[in-house]
DRENDO-1510 file (C-alpha; in Angstrom, 1 decimal, always signed):
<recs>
REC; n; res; u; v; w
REC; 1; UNK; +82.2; +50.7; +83.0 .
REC; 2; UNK; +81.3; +51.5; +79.1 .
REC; 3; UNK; +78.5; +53.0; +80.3 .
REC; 4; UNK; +79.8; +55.7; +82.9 .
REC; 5; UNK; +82.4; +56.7; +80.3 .
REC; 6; UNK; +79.5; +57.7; +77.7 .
REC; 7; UNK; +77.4; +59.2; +80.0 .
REC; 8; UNK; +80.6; +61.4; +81.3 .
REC; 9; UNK; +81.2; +62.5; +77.7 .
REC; 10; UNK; +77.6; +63.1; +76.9 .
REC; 11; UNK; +77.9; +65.5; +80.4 .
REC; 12; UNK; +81.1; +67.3; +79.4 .
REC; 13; UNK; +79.9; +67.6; +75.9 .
REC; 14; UNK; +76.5; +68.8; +76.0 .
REC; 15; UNK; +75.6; +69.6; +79.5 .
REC; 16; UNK; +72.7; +71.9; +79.4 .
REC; 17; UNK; +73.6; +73.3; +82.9 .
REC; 18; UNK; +76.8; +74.9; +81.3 .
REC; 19; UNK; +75.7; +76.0; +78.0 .
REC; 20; UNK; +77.3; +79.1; +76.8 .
REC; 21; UNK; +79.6; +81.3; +79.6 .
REC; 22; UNK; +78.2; +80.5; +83.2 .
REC; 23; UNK; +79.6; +80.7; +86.5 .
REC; 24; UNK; +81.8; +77.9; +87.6 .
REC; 25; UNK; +80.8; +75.0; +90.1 .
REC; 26; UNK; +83.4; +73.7; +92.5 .
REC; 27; UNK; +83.2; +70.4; +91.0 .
REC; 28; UNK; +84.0; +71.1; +87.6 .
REC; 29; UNK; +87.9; +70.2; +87.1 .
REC; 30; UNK; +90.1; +72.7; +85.0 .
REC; 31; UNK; +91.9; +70.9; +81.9 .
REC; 32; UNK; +95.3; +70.6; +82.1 .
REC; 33; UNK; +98.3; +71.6; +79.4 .
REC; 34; UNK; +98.3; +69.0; +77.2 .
REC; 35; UNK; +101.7; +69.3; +75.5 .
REC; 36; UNK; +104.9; +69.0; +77.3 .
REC; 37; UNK; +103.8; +67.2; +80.5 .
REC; 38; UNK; +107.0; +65.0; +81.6 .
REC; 39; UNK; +108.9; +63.8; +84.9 .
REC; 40; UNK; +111.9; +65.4; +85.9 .
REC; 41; UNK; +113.4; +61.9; +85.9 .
REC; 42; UNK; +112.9; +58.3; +85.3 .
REC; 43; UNK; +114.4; +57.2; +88.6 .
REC; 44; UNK; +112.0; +56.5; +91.7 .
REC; 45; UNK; +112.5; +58.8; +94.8 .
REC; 46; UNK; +113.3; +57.7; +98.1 .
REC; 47; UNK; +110.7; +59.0; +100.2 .
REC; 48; UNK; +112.0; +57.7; +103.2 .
REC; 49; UNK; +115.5; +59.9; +102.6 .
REC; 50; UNK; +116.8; +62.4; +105.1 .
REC; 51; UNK; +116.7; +64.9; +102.5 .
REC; 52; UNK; +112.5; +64.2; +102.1 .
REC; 53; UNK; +111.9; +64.0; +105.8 .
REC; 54; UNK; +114.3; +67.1; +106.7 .
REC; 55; UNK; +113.8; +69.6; +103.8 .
REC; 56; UNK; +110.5; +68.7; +101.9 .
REC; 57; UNK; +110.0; +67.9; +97.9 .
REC; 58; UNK; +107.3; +68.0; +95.8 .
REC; 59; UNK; +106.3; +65.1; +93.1 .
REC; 60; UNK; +108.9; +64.5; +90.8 .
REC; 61; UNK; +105.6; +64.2; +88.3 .
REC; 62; UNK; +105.5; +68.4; +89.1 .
REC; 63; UNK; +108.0; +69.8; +87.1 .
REC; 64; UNK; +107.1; +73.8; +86.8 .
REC; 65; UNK; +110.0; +76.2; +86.9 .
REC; 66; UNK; +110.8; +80.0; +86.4 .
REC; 67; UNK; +111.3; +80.7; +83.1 .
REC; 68; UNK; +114.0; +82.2; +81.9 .
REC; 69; UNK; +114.1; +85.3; +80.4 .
REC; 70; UNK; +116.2; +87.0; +77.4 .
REC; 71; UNK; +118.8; +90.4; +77.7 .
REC; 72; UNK; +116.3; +92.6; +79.6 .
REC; 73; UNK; +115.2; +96.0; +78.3 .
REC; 74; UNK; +116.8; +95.1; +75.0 .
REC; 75; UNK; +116.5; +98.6; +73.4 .
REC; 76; UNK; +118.9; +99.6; +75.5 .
REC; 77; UNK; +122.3; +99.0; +75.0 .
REC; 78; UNK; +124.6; +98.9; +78.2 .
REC; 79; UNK; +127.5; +96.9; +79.9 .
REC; 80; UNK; +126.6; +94.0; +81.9 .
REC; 81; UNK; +128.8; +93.8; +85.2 .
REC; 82; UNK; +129.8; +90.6; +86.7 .
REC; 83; UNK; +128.1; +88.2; +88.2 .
REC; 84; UNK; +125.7; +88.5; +85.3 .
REC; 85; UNK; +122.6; +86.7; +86.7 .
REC; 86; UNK; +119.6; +86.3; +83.9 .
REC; 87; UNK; +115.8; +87.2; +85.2 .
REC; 88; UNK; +113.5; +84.5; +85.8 .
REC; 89; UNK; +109.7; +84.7; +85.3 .
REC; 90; UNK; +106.7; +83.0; +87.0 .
REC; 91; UNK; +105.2; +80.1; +85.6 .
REC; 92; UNK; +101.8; +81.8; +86.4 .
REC; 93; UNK; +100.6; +79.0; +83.5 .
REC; 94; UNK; +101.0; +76.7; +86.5 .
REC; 95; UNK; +99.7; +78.3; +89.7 .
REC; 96; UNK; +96.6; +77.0; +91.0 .
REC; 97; UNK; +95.2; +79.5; +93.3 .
REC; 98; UNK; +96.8; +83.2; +94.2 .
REC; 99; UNK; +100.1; +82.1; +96.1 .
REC; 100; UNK; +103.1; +82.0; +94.6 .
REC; 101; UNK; +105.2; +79.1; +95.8 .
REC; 102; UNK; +108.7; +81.4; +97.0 .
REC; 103; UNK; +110.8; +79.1; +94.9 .
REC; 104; UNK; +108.8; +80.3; +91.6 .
REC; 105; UNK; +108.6; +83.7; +92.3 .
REC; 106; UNK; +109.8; +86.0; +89.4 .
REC; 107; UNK; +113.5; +87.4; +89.8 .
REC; 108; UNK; +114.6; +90.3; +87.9 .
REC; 109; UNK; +117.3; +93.1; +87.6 .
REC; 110; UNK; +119.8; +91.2; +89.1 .
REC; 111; UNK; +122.3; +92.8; +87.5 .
REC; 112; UNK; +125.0; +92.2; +90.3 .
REC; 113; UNK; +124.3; +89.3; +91.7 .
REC; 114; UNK; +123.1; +88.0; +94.9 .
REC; 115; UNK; +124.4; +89.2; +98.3 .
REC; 116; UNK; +125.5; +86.9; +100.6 .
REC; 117; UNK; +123.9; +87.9; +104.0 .
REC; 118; UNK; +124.9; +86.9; +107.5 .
REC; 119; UNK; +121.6; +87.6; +109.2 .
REC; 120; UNK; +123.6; +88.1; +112.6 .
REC; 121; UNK; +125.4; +90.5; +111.4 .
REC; 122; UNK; +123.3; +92.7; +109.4 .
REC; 123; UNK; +121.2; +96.0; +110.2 .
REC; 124; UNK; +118.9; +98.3; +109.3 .
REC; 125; UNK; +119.6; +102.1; +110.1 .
REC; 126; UNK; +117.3; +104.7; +110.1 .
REC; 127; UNK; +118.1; +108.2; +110.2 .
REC; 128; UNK; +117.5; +112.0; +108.3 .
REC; 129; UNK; +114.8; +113.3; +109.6 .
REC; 130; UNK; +114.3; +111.9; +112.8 .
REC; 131; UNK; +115.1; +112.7; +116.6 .
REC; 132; UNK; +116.4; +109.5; +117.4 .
REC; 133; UNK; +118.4; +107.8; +114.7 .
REC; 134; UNK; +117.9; +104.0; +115.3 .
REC; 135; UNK; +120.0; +101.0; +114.3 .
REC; 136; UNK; +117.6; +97.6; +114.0 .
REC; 137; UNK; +118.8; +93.8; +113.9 .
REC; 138; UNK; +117.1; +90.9; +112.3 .
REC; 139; UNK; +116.7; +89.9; +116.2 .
REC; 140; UNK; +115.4; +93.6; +117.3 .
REC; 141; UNK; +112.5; +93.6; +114.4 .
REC; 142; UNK; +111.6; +90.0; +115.3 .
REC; 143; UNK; +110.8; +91.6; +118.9 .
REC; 144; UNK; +108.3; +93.9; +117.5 .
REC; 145; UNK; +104.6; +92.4; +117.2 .
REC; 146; UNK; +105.0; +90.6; +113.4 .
REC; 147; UNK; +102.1; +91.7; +110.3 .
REC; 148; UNK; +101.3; +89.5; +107.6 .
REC; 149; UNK; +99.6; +90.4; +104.3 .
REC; 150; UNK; +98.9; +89.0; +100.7 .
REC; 151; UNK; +100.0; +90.9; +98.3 .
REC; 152; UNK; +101.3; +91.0; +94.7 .
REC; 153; UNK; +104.3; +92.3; +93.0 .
REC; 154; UNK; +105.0; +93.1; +89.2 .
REC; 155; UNK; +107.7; +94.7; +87.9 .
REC; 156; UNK; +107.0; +97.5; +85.1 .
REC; 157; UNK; +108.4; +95.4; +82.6 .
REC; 158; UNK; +105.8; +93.0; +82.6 .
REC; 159; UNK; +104.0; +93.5; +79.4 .
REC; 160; UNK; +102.5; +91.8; +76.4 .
REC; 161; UNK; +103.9; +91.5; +73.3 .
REC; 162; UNK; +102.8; +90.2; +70.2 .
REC; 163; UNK; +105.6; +87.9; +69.6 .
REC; 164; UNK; +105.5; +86.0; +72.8 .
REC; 165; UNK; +104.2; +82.8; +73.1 .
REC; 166; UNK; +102.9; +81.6; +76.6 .
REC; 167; UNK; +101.0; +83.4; +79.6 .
REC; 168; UNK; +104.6; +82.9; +81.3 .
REC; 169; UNK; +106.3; +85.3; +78.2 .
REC; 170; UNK; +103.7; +87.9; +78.7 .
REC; 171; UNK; +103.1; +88.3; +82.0 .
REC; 172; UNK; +106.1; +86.2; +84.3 .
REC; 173; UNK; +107.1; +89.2; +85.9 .
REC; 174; UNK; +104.6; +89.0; +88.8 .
REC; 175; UNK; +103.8; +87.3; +92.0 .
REC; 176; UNK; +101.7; +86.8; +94.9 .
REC; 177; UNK; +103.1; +86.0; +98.2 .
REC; 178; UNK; +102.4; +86.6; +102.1 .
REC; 179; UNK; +104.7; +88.3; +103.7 .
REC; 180; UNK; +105.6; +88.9; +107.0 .
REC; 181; UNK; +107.2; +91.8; +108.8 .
REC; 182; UNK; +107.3; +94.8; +110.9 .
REC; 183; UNK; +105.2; +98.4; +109.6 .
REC; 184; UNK; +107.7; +100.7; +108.7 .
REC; 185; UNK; +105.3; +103.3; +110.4 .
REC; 186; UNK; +106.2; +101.6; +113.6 .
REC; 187; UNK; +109.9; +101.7; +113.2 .
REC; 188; UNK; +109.2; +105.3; +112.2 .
REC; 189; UNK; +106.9; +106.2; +115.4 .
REC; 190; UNK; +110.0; +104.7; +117.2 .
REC; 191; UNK; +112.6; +107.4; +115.9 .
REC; 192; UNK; +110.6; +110.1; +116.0 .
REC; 193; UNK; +109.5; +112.1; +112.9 .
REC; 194; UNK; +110.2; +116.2; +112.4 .
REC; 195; UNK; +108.1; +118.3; +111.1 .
REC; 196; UNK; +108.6; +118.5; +106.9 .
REC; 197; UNK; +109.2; +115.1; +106.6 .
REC; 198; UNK; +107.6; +113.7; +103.4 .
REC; 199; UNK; +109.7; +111.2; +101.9 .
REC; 200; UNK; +111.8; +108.0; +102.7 .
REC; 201; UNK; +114.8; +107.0; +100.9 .
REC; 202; UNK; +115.4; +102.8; +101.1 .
REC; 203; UNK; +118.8; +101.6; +100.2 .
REC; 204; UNK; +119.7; +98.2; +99.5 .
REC; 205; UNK; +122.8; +96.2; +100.5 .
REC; 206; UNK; +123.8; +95.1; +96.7 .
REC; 207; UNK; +126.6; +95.7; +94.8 .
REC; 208; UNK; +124.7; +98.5; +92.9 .
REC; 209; UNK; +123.5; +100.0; +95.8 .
REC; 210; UNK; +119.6; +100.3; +94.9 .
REC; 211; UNK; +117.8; +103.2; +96.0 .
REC; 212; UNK; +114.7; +104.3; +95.9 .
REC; 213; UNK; +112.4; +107.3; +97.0 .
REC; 214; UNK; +109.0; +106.1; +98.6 .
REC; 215; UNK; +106.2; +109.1; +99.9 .
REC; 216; UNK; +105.7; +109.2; +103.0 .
REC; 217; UNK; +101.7; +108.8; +103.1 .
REC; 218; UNK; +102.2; +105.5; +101.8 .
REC; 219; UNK; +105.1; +104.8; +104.3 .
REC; 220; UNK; +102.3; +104.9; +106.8 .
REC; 221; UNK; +100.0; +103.4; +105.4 .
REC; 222; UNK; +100.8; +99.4; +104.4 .
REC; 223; UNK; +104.6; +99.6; +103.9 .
REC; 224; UNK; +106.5; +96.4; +105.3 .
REC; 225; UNK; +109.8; +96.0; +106.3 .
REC; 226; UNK; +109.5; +91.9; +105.4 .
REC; 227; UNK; +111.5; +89.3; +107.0 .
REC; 228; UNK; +108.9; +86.6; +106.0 .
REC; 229; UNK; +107.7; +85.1; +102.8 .
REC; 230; UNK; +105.3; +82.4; +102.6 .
REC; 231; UNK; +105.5; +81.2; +106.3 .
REC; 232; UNK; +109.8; +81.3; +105.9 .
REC; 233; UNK; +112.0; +83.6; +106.2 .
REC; 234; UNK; +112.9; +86.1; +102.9 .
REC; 235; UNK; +114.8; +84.0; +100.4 .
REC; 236; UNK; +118.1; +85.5; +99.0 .
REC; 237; UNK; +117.1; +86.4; +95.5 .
REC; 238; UNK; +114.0; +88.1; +97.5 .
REC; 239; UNK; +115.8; +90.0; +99.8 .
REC; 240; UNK; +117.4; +87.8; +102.4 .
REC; 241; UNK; +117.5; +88.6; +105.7 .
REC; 242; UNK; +115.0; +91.5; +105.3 .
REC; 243; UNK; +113.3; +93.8; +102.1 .
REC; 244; UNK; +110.8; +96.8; +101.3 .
REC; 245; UNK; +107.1; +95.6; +101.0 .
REC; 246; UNK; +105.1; +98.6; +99.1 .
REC; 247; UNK; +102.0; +97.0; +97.8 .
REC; 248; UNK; +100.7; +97.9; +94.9 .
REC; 249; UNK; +103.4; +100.2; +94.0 .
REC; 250; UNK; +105.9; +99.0; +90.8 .
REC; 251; UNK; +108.2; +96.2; +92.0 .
REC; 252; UNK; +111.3; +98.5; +91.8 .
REC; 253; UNK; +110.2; +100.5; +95.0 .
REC; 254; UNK; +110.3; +97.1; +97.0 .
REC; 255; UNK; +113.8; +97.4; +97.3 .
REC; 256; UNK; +115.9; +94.2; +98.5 .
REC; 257; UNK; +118.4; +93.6; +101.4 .
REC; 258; UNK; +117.0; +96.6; +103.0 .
REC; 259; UNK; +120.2; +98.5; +105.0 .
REC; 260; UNK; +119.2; +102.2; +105.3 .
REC; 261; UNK; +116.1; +104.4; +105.5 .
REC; 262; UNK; +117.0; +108.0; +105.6 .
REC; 263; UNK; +113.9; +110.3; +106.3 .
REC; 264; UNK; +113.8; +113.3; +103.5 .
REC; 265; UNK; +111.8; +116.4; +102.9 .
REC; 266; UNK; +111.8; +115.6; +99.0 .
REC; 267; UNK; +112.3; +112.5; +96.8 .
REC; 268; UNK; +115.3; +111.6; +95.4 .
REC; 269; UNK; +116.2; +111.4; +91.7 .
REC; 270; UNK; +118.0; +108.2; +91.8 .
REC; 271; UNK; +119.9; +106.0; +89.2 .
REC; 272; UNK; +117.2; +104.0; +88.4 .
REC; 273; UNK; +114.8; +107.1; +87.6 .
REC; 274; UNK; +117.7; +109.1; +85.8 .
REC; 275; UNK; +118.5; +105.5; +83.2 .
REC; 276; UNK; +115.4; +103.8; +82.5 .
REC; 277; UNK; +112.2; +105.0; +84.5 .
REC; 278; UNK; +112.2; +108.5; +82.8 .
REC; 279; UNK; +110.8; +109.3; +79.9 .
REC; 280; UNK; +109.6; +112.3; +77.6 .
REC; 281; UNK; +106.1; +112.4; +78.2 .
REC; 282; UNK; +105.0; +113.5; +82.2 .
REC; 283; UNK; +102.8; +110.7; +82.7 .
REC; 284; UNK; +105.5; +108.6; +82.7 .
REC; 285; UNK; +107.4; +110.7; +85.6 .
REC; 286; UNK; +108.2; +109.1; +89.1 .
REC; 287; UNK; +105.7; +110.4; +90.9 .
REC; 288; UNK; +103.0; +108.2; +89.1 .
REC; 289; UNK; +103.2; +105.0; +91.4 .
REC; 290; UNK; +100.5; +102.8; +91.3 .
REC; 291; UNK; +100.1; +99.7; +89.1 .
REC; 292; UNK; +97.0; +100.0; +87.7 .
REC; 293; UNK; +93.9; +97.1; +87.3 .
REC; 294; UNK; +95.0; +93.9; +85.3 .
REC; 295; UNK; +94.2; +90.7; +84.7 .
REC; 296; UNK; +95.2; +87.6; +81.9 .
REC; 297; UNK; +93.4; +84.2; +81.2 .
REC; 298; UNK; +95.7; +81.5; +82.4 .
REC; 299; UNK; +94.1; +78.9; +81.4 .
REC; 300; UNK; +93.2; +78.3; +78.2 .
REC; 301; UNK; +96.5; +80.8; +76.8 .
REC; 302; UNK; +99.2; +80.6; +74.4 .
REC; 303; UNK; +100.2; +77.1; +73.7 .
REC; 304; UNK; +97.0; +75.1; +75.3 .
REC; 305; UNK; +95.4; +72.5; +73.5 .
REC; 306; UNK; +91.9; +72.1; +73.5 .
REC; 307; UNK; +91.2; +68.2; +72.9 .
REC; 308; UNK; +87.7; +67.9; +72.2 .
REC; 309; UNK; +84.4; +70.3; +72.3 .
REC; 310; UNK; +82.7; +70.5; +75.3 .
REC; 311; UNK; +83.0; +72.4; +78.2 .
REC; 312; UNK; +86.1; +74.3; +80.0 .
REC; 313; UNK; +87.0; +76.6; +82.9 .
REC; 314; UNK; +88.3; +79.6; +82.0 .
REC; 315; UNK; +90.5; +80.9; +84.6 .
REC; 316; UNK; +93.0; +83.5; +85.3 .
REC; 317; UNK; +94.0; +85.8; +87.7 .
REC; 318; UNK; +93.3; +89.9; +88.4 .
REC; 319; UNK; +95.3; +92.5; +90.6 .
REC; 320; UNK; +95.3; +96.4; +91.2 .
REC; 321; UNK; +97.3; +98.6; +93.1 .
REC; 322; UNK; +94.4; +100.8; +93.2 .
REC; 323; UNK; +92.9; +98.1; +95.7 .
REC; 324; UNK; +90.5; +94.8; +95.6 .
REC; 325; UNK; +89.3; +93.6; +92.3 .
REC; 326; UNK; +85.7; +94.0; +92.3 .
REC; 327; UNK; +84.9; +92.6; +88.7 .
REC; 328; UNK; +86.2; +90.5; +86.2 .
REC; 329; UNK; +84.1; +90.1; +82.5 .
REC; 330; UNK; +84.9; +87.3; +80.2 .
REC; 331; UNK; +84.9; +87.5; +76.3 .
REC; 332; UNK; +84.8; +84.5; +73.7 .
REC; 333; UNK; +84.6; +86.8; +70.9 .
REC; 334; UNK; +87.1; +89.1; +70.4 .
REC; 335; UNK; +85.1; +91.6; +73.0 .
REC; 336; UNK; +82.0; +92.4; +71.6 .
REC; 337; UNK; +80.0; +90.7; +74.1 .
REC; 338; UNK; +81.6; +90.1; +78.1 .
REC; 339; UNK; +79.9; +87.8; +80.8 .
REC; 340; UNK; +80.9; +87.8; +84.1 .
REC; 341; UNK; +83.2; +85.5; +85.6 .
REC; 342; UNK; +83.0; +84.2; +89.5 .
REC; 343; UNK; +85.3; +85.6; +91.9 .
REC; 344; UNK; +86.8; +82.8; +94.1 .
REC; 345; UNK; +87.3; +84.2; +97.6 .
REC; 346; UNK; +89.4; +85.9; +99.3 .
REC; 347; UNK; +89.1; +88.5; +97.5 .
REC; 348; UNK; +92.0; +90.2; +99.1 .
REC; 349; UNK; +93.2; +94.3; +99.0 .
REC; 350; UNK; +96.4; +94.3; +96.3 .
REC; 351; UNK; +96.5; +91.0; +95.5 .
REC; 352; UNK; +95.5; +88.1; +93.0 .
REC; 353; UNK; +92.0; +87.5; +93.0 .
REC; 354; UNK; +91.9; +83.9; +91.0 .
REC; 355; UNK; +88.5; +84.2; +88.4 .
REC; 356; UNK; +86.4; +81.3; +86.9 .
REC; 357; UNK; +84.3; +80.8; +83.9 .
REC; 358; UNK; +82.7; +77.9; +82.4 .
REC; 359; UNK; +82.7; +77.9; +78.3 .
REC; 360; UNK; +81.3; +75.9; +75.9 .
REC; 361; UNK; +83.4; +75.6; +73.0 .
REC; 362; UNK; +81.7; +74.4; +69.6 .
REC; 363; UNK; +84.7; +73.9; +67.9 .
REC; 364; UNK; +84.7; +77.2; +65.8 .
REC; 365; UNK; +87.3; +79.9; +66.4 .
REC; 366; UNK; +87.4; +82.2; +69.2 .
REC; 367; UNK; +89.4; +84.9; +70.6 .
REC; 368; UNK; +89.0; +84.6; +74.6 .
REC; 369; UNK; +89.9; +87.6; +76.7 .
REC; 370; UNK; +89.3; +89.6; +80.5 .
REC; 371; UNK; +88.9; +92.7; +82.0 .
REC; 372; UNK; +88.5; +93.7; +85.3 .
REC; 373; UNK; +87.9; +96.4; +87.4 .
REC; 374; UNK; +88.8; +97.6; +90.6 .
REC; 375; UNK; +87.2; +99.2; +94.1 .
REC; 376; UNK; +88.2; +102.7; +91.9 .
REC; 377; UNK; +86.0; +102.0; +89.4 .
REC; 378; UNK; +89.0; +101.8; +87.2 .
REC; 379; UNK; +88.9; +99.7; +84.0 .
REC; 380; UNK; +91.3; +97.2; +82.5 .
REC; 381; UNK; +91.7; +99.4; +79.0 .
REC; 382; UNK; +92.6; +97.5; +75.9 .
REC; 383; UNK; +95.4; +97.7; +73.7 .
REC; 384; UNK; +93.6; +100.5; +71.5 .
REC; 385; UNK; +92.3; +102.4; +74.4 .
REC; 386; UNK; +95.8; +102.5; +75.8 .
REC; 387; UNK; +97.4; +103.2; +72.8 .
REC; 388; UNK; +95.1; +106.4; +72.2 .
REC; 389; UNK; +95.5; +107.2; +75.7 .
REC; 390; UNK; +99.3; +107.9; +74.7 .
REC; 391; UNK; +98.7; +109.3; +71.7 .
REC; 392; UNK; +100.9; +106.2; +69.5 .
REC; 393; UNK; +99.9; +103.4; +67.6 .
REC; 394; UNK; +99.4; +99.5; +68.5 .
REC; 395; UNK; +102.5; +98.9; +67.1 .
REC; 396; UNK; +104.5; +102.1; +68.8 .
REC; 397; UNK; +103.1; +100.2; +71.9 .
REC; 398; UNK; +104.5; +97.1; +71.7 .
REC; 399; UNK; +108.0; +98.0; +70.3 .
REC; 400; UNK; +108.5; +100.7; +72.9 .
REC; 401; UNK; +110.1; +100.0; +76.2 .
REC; 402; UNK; +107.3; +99.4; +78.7 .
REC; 403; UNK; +108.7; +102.7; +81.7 .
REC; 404; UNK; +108.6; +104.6; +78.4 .
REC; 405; UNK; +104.8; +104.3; +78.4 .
REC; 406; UNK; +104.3; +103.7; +82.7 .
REC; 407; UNK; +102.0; +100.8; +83.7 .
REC; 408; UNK; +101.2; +98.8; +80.5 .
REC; 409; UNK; +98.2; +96.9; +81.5 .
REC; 410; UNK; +96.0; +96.7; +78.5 .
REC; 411; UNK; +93.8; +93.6; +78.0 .
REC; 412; UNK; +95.6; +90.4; +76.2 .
REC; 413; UNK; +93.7; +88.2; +74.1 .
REC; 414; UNK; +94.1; +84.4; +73.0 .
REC; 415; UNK; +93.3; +82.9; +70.0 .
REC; 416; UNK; +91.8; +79.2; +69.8 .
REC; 417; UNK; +91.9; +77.5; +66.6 .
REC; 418; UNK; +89.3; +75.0; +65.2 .
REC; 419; UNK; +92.0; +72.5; +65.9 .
REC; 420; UNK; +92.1; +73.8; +69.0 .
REC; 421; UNK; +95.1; +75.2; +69.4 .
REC; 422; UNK; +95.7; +78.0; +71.0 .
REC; 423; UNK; +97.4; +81.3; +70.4 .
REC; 424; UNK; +98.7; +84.7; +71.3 .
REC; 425; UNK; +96.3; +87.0; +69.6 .
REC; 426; UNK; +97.8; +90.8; +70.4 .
REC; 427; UNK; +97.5; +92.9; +66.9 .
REC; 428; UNK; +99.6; +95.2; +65.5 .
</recs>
């Protein structure tokens, strides 16, 4: 038994097959967080329960959760109506391939509350520009033949700062589900649309009334209206009974508890646009819609512990809404030299793409860091690229509200130690 133990460390530790940055075998295991690892509770389960057999639960040894987040958009000072739910972040520290589990998926800008949604009794109405206005139930969309796709969502607030600790703090505001629904394109061919019609406005059934203008190419194109969600129906903090799906578009256009489409010949300068998603500078306007290519090293990030030297999988994830991620380049020093990581299939249109490296760390400092690019040939920029790119400093970045400066997607870097701690490492 003494034996196989030294030859596995000898392996781990100086493995000629993984020297340096190489692409990662299937076999090699990823190493995981080392602080903070407990059980939800000391008590044994009962397996056997109703409540396991009817409604299933996961290991009480698995404890990830959303994480909660602080006042949001905190440079802006505003009342707060009640309910007052907080936002909640993914734990994308904890994910293990590109789906988001529904119960961790991120929840933001709740700001009042949660409708409470008989599906029996809600409907969708379409009207505007159309020859037929049409009234849909739950039931009448469930009779149209169903379309499922994988794809992410991220708010615009999600964003590195230099003062946030974990992978969760920087980048918790984005997901990865499948969802299931009905082309709006259909619903659309179904009420007939007249000539000059360019835009949709989507209302939601909140208390604040959500709205938001979509443009019509992209209404035909790939937007959903979802009733699904990972193989179940919408959740309520997702939308319950039914949503907006526009992938790759900022999360705010994928408006929630979906009651009204009216068909428009221009888009709408709404509440949201007119409070927050405005600002000076014209590349910040509306009508820029797109999230553009990013991607963040998961594992090892802010907070990881490195036990020993040897070697480690790097991994992480990497999205666009201009498309599929076609590369991803890993850096162990600060970004003067990149390798490329492996791309674990599917490799799917606007959605995570999960990336591996294997690393072999000597012990000495290093600042790890990704960039990818997408089927545009457009390139994750870093923080001084983007910063130039606006015409402000690293530090006017980072203290600025993130619509103020549209999609901030610039590269984020983690620091490991000697003792092998490990770090944010964002400058300012």
């Amino acid at each position: 038994m003494g034996s196989k133990k030294s030859s596995r460390r000898r392996f781990i530790q100086k493995g000629a097959a993984f020297a340096g940055l190489a692409a990662t075998p299937a076999s090699l295991a990823i190493a995981p967080r080392a602080a903070g690892s407990q059980t939800r509770g000391s008590a044994v389960p009962d397996m056997n329960s109703m409540e396991y057999v009817l409604y299933g639960e996961r290991s009480r040894f698995v404890n990830a959760e959303r994480i909660l987040e602080g006042h949001d958009h905190h440079e802006v000072n505003r009342p707060r109506p009640d309910p007052y739910r907080p936002s909640a972040g993914t734990p994308i520290h904890d994910l293990v391939g590109i789906i988001t589990p529904s119960s961790l998926h991120f929840a933001t800008q709740h700001h009042y509350g949660i409708p409470d949604i008989n599906p029996s009794e809600h409907q969708l109405t379409i009207h505007g520009m159309v020859d037929r206005p049409l009234i849909f139930t739950v039931d009448d969309l469930k009779r149209f033949p169903a379309t499922s796709g994988i794809y992410f969502l991220e708010c615009l607030g999600n964003r590195p700062r230099p003062t946030d600790k974990t992978v969760n703090d920087t980048h918790g505001r984005i997901a990865c589900s499948e969802w299931t629904g009905v082309p709006l394109s259909l619903l659309l061919q179904e009420a007939g649309i007249k000539n000059g019609a360019s835009w949709i406005v989507a209302e939601g059934s909140d208390a604040g009334q959500h709205t938001k203008s979509v443009p019509m190419a992209k209404v035909m194109d790939d937007v959903l209206v979802a009733y699904g969600q990972n193989g179940e129906p919408v959740r309520p903090d997702q939308g319950f009974p039914m949503r907006l799906l526009v992938p790759g578009f900022e999360g705010i256009y994928n408006v929630k508890w979906l009651k009204t489409i009216k068909v428009v010949d221009q888009p709408y300068l709404t509440f949201q646009e007119r409070s927050r998603f405005l600002g000076p500078d014209h590349r910040s306007s509306h009508f820029i819609y797109e999230l553009g290519p990013k991607s963040v090293i998961t594992f090892p990030s802010g907070e990881d512990r490195l036990p020993e030297r040897g070697n480690y999988t790097i991994t992480g994830l990497a999205w666009s809404g201009g498309g599929t991620i076609r590369r991803v380049e890993v850096s162990a020093d600060g970004g003067r030299s990149w390798t490329d990581a492996k791309l674990r299939q599917p490799a799917l249109k606007r959605a995570f793409t999960r990336f591996d490296l294997v690393w072999q760390w000597n012990g000495e400092e290093a600042i790890l860091q990704s960039r990818c690019t997408d089927e545009l040939d457009q390139v994750q920029p870093s923080a001084n690229e983007f910063a130039r790119f606006w015409g402000h400093t690293v530090t006017e970045i980072h203290q600025g509200m993130g619509s103020r400066f549209g999609h901030v997607n610039f590269i984020q870097p983690w620091k490991v130690t000697t003792n092998g701690m490990v770090h944010n490492s964002l400058e300012t």
